[in-house]
Backbone bond lengths (Angstrom), bond angles and torsions (degrees), N, CA, C in turn:
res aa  C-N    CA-C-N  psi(-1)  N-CA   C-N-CA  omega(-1)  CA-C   N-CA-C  phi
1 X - - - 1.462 - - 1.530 109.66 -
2 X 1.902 110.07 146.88 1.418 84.81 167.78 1.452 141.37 -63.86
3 X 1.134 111.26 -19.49 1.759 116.85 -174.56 1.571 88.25 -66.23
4 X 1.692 155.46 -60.11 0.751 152.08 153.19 1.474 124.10 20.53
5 X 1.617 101.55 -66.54 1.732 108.05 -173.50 1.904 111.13 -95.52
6 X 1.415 106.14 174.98 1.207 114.80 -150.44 1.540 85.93 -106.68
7 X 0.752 127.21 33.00 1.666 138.15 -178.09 1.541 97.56 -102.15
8 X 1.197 135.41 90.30 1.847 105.27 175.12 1.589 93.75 -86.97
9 X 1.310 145.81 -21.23 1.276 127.64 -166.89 1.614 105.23 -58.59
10 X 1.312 116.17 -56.16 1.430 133.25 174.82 1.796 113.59 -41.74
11 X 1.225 105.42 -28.87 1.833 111.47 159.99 1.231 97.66 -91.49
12 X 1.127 157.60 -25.32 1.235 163.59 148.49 1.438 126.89 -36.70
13 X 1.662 107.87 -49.32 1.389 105.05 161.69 1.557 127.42 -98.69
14 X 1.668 105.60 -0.06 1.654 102.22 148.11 1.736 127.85 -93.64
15 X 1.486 99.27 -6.27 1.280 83.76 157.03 2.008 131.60 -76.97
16 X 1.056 88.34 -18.87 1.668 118.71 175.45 1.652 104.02 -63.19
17 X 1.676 107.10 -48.85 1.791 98.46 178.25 1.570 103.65 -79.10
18 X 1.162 115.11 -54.75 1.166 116.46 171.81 2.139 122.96 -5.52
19 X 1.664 84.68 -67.84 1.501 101.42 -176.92 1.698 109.30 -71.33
20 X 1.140 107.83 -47.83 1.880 117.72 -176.00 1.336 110.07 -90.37
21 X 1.268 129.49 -30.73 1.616 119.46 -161.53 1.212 109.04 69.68
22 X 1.343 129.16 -26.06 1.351 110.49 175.37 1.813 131.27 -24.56
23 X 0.682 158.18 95.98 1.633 172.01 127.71 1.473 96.84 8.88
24 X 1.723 125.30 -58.18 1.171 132.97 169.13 1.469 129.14 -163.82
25 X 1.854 75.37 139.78 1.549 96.45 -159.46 1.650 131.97 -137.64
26 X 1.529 150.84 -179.07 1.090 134.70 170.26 1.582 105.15 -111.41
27 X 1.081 100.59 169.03 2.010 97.57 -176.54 1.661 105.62 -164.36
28 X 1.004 105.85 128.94 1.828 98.15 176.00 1.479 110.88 -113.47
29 X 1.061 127.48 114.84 1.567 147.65 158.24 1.875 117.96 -98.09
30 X 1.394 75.86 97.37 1.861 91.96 164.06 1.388 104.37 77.15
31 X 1.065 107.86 61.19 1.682 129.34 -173.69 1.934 105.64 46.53
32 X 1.244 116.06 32.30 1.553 109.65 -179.80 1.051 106.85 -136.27
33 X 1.766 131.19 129.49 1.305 136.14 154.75 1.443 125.59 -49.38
34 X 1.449 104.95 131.24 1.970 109.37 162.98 1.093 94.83 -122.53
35 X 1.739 104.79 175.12 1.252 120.67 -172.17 1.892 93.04 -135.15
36 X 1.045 131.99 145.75 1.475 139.18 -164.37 1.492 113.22 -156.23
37 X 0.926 109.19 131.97 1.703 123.12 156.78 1.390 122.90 -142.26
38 X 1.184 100.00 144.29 1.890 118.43 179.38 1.147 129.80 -100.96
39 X 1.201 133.61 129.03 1.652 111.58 167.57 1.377 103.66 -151.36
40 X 1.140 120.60 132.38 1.162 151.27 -173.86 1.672 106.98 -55.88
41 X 1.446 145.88 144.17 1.060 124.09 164.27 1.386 111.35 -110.85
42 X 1.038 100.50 162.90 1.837 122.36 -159.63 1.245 84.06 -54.97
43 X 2.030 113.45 150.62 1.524 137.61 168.00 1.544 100.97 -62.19
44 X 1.153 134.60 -5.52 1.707 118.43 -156.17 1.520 79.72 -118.73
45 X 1.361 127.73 13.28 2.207 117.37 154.55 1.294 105.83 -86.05
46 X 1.344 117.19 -11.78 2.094 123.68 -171.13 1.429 78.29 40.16
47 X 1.652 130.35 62.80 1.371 110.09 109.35 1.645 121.42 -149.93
48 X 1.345 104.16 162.22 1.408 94.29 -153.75 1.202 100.31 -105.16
49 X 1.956 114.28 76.60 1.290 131.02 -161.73 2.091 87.40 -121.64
50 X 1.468 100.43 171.40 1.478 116.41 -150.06 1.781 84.81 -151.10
51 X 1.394 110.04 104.64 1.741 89.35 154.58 1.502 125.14 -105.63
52 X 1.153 112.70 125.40 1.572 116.32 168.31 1.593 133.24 -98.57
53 X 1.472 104.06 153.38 1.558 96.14 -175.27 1.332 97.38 -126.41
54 X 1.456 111.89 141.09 1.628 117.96 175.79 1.229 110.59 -144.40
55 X 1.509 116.71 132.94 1.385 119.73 -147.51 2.115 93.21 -154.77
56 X 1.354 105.62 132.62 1.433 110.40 178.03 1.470 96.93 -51.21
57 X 1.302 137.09 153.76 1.213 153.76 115.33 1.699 120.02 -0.27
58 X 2.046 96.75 -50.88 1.511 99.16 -150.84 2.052 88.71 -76.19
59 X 1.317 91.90 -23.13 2.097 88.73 -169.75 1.423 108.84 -54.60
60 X 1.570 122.78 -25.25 1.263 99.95 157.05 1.951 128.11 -110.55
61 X 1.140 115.60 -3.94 1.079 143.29 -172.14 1.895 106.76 -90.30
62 X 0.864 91.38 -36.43 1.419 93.71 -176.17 1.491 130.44 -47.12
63 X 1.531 99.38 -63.13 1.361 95.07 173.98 1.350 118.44 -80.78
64 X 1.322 135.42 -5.75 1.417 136.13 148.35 1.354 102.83 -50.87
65 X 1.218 139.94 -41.91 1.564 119.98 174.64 1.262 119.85 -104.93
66 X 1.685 113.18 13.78 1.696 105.40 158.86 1.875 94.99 -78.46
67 X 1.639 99.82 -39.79 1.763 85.36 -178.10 1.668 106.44 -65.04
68 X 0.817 160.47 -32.62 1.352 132.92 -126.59 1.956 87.38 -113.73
69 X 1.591 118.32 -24.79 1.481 129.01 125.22 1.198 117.13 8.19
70 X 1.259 85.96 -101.43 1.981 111.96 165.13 0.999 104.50 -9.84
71 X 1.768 91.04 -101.19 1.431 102.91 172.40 1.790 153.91 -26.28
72 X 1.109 92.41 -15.76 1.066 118.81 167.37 1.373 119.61 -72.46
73 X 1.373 110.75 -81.79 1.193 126.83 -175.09 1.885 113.37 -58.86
74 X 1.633 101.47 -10.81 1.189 96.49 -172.29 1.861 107.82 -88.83
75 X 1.529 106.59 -42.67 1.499 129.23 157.70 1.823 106.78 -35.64
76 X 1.271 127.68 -60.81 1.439 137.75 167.95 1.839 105.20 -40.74
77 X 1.443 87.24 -83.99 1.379 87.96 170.85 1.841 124.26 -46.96
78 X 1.084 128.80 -15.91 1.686 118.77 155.11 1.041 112.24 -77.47
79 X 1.278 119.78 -44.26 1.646 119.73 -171.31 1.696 101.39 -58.09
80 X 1.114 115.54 -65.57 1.668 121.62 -171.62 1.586 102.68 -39.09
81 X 1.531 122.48 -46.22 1.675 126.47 166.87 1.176 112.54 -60.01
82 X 1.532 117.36 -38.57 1.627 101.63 168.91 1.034 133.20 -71.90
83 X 1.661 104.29 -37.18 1.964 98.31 175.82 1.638 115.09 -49.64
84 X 1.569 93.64 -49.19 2.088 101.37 178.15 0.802 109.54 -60.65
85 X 1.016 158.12 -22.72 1.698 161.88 -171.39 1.143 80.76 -99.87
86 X 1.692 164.41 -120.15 0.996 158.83 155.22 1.884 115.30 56.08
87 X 1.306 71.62 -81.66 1.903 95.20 -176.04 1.372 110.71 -77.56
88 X 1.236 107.36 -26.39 2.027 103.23 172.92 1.429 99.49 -79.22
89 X 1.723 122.03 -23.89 1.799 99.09 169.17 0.840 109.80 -77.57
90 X 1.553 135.69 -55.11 1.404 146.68 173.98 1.859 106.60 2.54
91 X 1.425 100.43 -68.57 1.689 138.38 -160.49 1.516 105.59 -80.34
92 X 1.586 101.43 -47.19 1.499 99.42 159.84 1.721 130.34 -51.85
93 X 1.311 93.72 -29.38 1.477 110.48 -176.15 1.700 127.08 -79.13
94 X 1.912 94.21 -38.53 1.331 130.25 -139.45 1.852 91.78 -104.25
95 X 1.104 127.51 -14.83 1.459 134.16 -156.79 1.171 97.23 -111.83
96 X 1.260 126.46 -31.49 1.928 127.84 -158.67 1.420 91.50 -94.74
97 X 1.610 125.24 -49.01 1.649 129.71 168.49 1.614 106.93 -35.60
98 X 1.067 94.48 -68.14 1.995 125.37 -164.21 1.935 97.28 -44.72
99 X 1.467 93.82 -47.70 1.908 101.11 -173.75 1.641 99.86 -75.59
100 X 1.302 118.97 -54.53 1.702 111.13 165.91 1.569 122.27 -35.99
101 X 1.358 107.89 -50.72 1.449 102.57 -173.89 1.681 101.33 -58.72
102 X 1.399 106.70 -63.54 1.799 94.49 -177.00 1.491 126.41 -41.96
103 X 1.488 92.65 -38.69 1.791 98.70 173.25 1.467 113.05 -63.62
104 X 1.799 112.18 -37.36 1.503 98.77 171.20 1.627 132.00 -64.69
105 X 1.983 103.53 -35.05 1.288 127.12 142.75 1.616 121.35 -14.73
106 X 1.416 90.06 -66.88 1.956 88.45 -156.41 1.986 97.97 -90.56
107 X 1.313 107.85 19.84 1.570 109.15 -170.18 1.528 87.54 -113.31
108 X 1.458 128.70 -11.91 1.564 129.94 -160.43 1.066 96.15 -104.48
109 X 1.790 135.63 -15.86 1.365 146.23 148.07 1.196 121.73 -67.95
110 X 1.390 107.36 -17.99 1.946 103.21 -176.55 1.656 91.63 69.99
111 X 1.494 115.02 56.61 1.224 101.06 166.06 1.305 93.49 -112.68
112 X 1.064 162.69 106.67 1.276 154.04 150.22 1.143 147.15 -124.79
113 X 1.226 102.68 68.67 1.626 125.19 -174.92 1.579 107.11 -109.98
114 X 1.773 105.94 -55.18 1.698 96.06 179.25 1.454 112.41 -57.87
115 X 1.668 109.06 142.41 1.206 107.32 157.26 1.559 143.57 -93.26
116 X 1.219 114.98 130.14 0.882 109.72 178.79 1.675 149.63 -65.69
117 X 0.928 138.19 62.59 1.571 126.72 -149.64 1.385 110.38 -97.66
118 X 1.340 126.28 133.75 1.714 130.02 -146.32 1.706 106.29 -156.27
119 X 1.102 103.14 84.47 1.893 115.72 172.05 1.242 99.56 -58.23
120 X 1.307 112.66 156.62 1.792 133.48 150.86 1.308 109.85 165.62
121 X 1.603 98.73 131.99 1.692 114.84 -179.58 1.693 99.30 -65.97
122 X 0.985 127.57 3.63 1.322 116.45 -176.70 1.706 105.35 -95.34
123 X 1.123 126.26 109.66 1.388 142.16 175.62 1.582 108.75 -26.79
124 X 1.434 123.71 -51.91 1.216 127.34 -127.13 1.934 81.75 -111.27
125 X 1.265 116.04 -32.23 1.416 109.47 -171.39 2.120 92.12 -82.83
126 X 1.484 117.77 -57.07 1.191 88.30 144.00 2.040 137.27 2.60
127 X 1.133 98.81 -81.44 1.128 101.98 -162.28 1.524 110.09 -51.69
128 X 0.960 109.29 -43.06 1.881 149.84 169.87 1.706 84.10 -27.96
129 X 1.104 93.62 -74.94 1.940 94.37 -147.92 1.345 83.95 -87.21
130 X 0.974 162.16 36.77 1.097 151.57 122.63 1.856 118.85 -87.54
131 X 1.048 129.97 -36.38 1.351 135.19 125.13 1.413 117.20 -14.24
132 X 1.428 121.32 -82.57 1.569 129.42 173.68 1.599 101.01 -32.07
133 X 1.267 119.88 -73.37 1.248 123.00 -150.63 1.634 99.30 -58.71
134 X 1.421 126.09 -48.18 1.583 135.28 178.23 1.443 78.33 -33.98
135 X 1.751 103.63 -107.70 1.738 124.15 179.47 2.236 87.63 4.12
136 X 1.270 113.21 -101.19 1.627 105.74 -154.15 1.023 110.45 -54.08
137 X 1.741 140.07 -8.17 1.099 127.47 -168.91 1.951 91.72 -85.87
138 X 1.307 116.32 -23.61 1.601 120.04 -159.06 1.441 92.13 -104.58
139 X 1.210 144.57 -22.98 1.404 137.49 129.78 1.339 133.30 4.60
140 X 1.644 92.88 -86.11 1.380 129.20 168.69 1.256 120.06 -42.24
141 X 1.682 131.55 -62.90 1.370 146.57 142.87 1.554 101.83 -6.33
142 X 1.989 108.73 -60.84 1.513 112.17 -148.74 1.654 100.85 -68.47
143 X 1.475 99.48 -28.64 1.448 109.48 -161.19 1.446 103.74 -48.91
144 X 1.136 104.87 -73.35 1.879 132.66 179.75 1.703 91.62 -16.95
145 X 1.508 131.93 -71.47 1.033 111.70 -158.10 1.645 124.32 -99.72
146 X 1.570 99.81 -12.54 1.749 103.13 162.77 1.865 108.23 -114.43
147 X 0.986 91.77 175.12 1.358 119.15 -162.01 1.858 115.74 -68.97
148 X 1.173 115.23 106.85 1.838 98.90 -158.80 1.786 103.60 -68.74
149 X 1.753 96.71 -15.30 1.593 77.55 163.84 1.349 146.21 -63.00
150 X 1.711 97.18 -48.13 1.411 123.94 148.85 1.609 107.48 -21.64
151 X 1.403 112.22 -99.02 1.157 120.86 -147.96 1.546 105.28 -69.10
152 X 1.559 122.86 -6.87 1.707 112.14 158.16 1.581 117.23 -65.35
153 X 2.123 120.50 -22.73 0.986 105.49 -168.71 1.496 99.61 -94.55
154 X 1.484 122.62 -25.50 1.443 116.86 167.64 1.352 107.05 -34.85
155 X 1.609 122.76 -61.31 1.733 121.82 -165.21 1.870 101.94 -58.60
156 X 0.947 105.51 -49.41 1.478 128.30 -155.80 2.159 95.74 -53.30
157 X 1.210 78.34 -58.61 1.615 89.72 172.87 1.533 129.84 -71.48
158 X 1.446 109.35 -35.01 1.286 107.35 169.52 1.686 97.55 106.40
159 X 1.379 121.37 16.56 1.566 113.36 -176.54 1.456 115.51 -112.02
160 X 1.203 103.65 137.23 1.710 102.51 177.07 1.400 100.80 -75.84
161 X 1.459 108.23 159.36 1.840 119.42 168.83 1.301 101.27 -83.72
162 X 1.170 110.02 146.24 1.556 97.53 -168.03 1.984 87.87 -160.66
163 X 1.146 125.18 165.55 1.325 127.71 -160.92 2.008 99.35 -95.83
164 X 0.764 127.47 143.26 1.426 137.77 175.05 1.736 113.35 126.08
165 X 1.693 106.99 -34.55 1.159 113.16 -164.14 1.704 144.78 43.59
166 X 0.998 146.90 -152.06 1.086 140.52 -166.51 1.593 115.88 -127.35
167 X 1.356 117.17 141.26 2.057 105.73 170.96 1.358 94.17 -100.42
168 X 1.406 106.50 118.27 1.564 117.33 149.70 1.458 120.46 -135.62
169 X 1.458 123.41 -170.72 1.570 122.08 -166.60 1.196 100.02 -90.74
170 X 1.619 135.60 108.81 1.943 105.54 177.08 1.720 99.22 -112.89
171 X 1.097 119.40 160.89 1.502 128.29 172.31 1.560 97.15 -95.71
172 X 1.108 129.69 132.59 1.732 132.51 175.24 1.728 110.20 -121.20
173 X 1.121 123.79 132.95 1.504 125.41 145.37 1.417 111.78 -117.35
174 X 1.742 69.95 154.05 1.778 104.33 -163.19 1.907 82.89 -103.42
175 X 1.003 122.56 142.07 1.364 115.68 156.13 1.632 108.67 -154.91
176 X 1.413 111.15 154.26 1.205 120.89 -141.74 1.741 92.26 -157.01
177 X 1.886 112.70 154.86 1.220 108.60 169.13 1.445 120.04 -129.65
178 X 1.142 93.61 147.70 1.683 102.24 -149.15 1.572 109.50 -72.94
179 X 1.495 118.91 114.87 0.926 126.17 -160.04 1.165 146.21 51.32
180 X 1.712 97.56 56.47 1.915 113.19 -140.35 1.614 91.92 -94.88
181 X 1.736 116.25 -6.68 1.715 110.46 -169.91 1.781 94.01 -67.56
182 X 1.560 103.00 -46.66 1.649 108.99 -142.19 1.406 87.66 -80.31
183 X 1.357 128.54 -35.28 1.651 130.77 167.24 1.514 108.99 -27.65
184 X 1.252 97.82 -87.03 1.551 122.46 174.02 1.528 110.04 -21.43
185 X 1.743 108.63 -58.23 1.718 102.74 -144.55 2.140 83.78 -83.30
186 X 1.180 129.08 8.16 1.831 119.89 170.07 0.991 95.30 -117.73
187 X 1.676 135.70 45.70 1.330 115.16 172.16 1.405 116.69 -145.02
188 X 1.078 127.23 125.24 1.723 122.87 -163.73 1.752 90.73 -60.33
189 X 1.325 96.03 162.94 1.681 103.92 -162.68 1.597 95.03 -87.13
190 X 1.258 125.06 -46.04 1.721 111.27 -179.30 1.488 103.73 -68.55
191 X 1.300 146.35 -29.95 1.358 108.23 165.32 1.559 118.97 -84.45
192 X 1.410 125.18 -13.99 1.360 108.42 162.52 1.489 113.77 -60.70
193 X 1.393 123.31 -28.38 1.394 114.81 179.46 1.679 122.01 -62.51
194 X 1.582 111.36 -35.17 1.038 144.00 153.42 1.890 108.42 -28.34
195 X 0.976 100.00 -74.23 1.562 115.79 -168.93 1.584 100.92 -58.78
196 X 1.739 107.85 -59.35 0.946 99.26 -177.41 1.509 128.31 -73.79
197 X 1.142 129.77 -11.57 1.644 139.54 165.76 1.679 97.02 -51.16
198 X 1.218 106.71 -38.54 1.746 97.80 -145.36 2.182 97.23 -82.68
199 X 1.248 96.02 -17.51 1.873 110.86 -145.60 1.640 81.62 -101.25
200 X 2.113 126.73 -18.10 1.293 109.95 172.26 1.846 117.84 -93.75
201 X 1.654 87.98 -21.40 1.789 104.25 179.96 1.351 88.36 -52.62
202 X 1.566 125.76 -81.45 1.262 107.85 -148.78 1.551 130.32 -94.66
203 X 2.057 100.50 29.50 1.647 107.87 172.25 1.312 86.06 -90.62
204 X 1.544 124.30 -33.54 1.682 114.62 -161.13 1.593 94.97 -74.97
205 X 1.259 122.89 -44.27 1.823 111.62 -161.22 1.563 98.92 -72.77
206 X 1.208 138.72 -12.72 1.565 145.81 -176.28 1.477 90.46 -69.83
207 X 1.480 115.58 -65.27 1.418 133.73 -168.38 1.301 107.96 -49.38
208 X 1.772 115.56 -61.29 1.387 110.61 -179.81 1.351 132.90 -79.37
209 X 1.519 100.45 1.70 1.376 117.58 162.89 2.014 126.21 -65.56
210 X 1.164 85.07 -47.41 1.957 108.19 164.40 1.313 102.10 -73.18
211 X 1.300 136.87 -11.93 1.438 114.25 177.89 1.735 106.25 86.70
212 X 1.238 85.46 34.48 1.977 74.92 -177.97 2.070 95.04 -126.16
213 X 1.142 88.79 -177.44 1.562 97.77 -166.74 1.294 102.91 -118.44
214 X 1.523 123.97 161.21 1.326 147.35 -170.43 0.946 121.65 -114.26
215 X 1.389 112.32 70.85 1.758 120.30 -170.19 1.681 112.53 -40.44
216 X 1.808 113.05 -60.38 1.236 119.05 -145.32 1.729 86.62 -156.03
């Protein structure tokens, strides 16, 4: 009998035909799906017996959702390789730009002494920092014969140099060292160079300290 076995789902899914008649049906007992069918056997057995079959859900379901499991975790697992693969081009891409801009940055200061050196398999950013370096190498050239004060306020302002120039009020010094021929002609030339390096460093840092410029 059913009360008999240690199955209660199986009293479970004849209480289910019992109530509906259904022949076939689904039923969940104790948070788990079965699957069940009934059928009556023919009047010509003279007996008025019913066989049923009841079977978990997971016996056929199951390994359709260990695969889809799988699948899952396998779909996850590409994606997680794609974002990193993703974000290492991203960065590959995003870092060589990022170092140009500062290099274009610290070239818009007339800073240009550090060098810059800037890899990338990408041709075109290539081209870029090779560009930059022309630009500071032709900079550098410009520096030597105009004034880096000058030509920071040309950038700064937005004005081309252009021939006619401007009338304004300027204050100028002339400075000169006093008796620098007769100096010179008793003095071995690397320490006059010496002397004199040290006596222009700190007329120019005085100068660029006031905000004034260094013609020559």
């Amino acid at each position: 009998r059913v009360h008999e076995l240690s199955k209660a789902w199986v009293g479970a899914s004849l209480l289910e035909y019992t109530q509906t008649r259904r022949t076939r049906f689904t039923f969940t007992h104790q948070n788990k799906r079965y699957i069940a069918a009934y059928k009556p056997l023919p009047a010509s057995i003279g007996k008025d017996w019913t066989i049923g079959v009841v079977v978990p859900e997971d016996d056929f379901t199951g390994p359709l959702k260990a695969a889809d499991r799988g699948v899952m975790l396998i779909s996850l697992l590409i994606l997680a390789v794609a974002v990193i693969a993703t974000t290492f081009l991203a960065r590959s891409i995003s870092q060589p730009i990022v170092r140009l801009t500062e290099a274009t940055t610290r070239i818009r200061n007339l800073d240009l002494d550090e060098k810059t050196t800037i890899s990338s398999p990408i041709r075109e950013i290539q081209l870029m920092e090779d560009a930059v370096s022309a630009m500071k190498t032709g900079l550098r050239s410009f520096r030597r014969y105009v004034p880096a004060t000058l030509v920071r306020q040309l950038i700064e302002t937005g004005e081309d140099a252009r021939l006619g120039g401007q009338t304004r009020e300027l204050t100028l010094l002339f400075s000169d060292v006093t008796d620098f021929t007769a100096r010179s002609e008793g003095m071995p030339p690397q320490e006059l160079m010496v002397h004199l390096s040290e006596y222009l460093d700190e007329l120019t840092r005085l100068i660029i300290e006031h905000g004034g410029t260094v013609d020559k």
